[in-house]
FIRO-815436 format. One line per 10 residues: number of its first residue (from 1); their letters; for each residue y, z, x of N, C-alpha, C. Coordinates in steps of 0.2 Angstrom, whole numbers, padded with zeros to 4 digits, m for minus. Each point is the difference from the previous one (the first is absolute). Layout:
NUM	A	Y,Z,X,Y,Z,X,Y,Z,X ~ ...
// end
This chain:
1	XXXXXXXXXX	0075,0213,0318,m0005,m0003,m0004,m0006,0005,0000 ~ m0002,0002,m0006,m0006,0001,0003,m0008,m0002,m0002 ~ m0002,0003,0005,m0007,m0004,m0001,m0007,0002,m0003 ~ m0003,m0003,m0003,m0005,0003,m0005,m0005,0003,0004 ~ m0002,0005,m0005,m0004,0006,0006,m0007,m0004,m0001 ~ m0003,0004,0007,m0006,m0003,m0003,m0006,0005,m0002 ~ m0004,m0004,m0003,m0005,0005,m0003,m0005,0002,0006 ~ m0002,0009,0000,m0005,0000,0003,m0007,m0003,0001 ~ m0002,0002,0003,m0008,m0005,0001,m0005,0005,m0006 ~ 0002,0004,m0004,m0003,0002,m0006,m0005,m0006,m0004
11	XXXXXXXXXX	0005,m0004,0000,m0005,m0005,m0006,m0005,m0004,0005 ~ 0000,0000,0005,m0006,m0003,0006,m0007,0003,m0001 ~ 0001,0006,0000,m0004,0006,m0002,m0003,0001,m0006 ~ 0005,m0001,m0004,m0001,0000,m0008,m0006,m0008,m0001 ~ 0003,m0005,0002,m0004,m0006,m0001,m0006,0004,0003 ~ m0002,0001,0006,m0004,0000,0004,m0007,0003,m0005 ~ 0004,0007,m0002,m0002,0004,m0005,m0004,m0004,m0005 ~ 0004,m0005,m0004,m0003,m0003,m0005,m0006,m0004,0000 ~ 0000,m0004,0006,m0003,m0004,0002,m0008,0004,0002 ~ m0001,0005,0002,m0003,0006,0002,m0005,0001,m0009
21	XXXXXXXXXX	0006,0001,m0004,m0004,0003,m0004,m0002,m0007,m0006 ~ 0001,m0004,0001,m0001,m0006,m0004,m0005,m0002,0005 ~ m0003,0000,0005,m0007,0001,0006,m0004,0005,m0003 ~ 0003,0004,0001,m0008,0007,m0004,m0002,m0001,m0007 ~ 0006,m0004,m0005,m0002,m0003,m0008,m0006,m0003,0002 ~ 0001,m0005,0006,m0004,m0006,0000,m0006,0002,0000 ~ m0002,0003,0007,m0006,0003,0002,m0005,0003,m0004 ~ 0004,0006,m0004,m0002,0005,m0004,m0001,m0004,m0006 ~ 0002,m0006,m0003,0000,m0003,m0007,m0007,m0007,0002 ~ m0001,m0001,0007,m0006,m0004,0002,m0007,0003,0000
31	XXXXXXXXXX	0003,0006,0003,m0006,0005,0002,m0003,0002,m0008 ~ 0005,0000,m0004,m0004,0003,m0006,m0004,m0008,m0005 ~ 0002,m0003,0002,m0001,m0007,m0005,m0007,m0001,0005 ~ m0001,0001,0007,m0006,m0002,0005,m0007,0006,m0005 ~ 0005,0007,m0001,m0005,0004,m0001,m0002,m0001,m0007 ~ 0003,m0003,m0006,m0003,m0002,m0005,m0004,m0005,0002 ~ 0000,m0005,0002,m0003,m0006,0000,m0007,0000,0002 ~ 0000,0006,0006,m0009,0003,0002,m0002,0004,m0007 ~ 0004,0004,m0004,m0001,0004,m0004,m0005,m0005,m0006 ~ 0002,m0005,m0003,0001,m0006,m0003,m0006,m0003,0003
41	XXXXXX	0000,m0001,0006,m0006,m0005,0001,m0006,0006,0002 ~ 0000,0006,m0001,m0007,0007,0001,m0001,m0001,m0007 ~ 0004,0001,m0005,m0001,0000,m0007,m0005,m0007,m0003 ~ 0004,m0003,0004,m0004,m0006,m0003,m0007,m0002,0002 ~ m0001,0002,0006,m0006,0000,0006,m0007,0002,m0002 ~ 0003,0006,m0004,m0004,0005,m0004,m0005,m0004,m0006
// end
C-alpha cells in the first residue's frame, strides 16, 4: 500500500506569511484613515 505523502511545512509559512501581510494592510490602511481624519479636523479648525 502506499501511503499518501505528506506536504512539507511550506504552506505553515505561506499561511503565516499571509497573515503578516493582511496585518501590515491593516496597520498601514488605519494609519492613513487616522492621518486624514487630523487632516479633516485642521482644515476645518481653520
Amino acid at each position: 500500500m502506499s501511503q499518501a505523502k505528506k506536504k512539507p511545512p511550506i504552506m505553515k509559512s505561506k499561511s503565516k506569511e499571509e497573515v503578516n501581510k493582511k496585518a501590515l494592510i491593516w496597520i498601514g490602511s488605519v494609519f492613513v484613515v487616522v492621518v486624514i481624519v487630523i487632516a479633516v479636523l485642521l482644515i476645518i479648525d481653520k
